[in-house]
C-alpha positions as CSV (number, residue, x, y, z in Angstrom):
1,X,-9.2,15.7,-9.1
2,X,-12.9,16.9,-7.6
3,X,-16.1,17.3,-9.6
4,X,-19.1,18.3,-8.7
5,X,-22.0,15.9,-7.9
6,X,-24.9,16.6,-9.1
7,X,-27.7,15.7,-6.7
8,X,-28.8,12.0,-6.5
9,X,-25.9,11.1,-8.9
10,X,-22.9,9.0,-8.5
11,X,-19.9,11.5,-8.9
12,X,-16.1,11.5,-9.4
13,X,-13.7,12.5,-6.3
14,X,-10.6,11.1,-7.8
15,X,-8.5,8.8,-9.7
16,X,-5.3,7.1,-9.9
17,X,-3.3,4.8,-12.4
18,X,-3.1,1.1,-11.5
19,X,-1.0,-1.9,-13.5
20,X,-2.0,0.0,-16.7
21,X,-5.5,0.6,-15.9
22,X,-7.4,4.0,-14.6
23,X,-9.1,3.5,-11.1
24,X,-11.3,6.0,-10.8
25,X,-12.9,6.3,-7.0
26,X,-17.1,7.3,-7.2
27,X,-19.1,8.7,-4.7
28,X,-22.3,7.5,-4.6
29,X,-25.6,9.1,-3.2
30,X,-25.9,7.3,0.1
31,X,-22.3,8.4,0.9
32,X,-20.5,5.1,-0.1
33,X,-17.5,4.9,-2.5
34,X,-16.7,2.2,-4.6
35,X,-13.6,1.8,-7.4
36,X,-14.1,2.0,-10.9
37,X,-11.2,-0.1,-13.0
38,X,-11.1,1.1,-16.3
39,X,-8.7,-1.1,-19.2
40,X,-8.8,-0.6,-23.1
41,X,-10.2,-4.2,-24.7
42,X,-10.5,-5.2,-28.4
43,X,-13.8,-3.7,-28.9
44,X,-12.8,-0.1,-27.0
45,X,-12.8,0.4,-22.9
46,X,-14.3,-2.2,-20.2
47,X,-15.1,-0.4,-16.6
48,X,-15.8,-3.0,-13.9
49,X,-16.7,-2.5,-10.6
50,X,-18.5,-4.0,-7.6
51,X,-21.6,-3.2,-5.5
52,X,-22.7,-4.4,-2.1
53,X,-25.6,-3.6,0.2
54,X,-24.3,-2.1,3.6
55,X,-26.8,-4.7,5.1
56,X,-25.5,-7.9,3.6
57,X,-21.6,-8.9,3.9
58,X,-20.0,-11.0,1.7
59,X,-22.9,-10.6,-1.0
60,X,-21.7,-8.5,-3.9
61,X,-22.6,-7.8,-7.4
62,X,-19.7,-7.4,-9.6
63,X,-20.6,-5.4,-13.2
64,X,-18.8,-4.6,-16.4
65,X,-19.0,-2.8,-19.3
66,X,-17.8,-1.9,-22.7
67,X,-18.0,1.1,-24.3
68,X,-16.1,2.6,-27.9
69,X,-14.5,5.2,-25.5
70,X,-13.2,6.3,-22.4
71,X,-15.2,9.0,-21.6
72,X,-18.4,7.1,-23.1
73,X,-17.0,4.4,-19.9
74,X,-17.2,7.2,-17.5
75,X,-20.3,8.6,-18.4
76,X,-22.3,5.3,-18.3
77,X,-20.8,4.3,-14.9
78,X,-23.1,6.4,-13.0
79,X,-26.0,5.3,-14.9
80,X,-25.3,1.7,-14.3
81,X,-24.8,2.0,-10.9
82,X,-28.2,3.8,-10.3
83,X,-29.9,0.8,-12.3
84,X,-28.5,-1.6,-10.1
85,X,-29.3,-0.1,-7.0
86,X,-33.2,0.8,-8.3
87,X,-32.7,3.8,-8.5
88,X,-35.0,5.8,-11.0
89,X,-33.1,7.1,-14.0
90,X,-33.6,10.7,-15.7
């Protein structure tokens, strides 16, 4: 369940079903992974997931959002977690 990553992007290196939800594992740019949890809500699909800085333990951010569809979910993911690590966005 590989994809490509493009370049400076967050990418897809695989996925799994858990308690009803899809838990997608994303490779980030500086080599870190963190776990997408994505779970159909009333107004479409919610993906959550947290960030941390390699330098700070114990200090996370934890993010969520909701988009009409599951592949609108995915493709915002990578997006979000650029923003919150300042990275510049295409």
């Amino acid at each position: 369940m590989s994809e490509a990553c493009h370049p400076g992007h967050a990418g897809r290196v695989g996925g799994r079903l858990d308690a009803g939800a899809i838990v997608d594992d994303i490779a980030l740019p500086d080599g870190r992974h963190i776990s997408v949890r994505f779970e159909r809500c009333p107004v479409g699909w919610q993906a959550s997931f947290e960030l941390s800085h390699p330098d700070a333990d114990g200090v996370a951010i934890v993010h969520r959002l909701v988009s009409e569809t599951l592949a609108d979910a995915r493709a915002t993911v990578p997006h979000a977690v650029a923003y919150l690590l300042g990275t510049p966005l295409d």
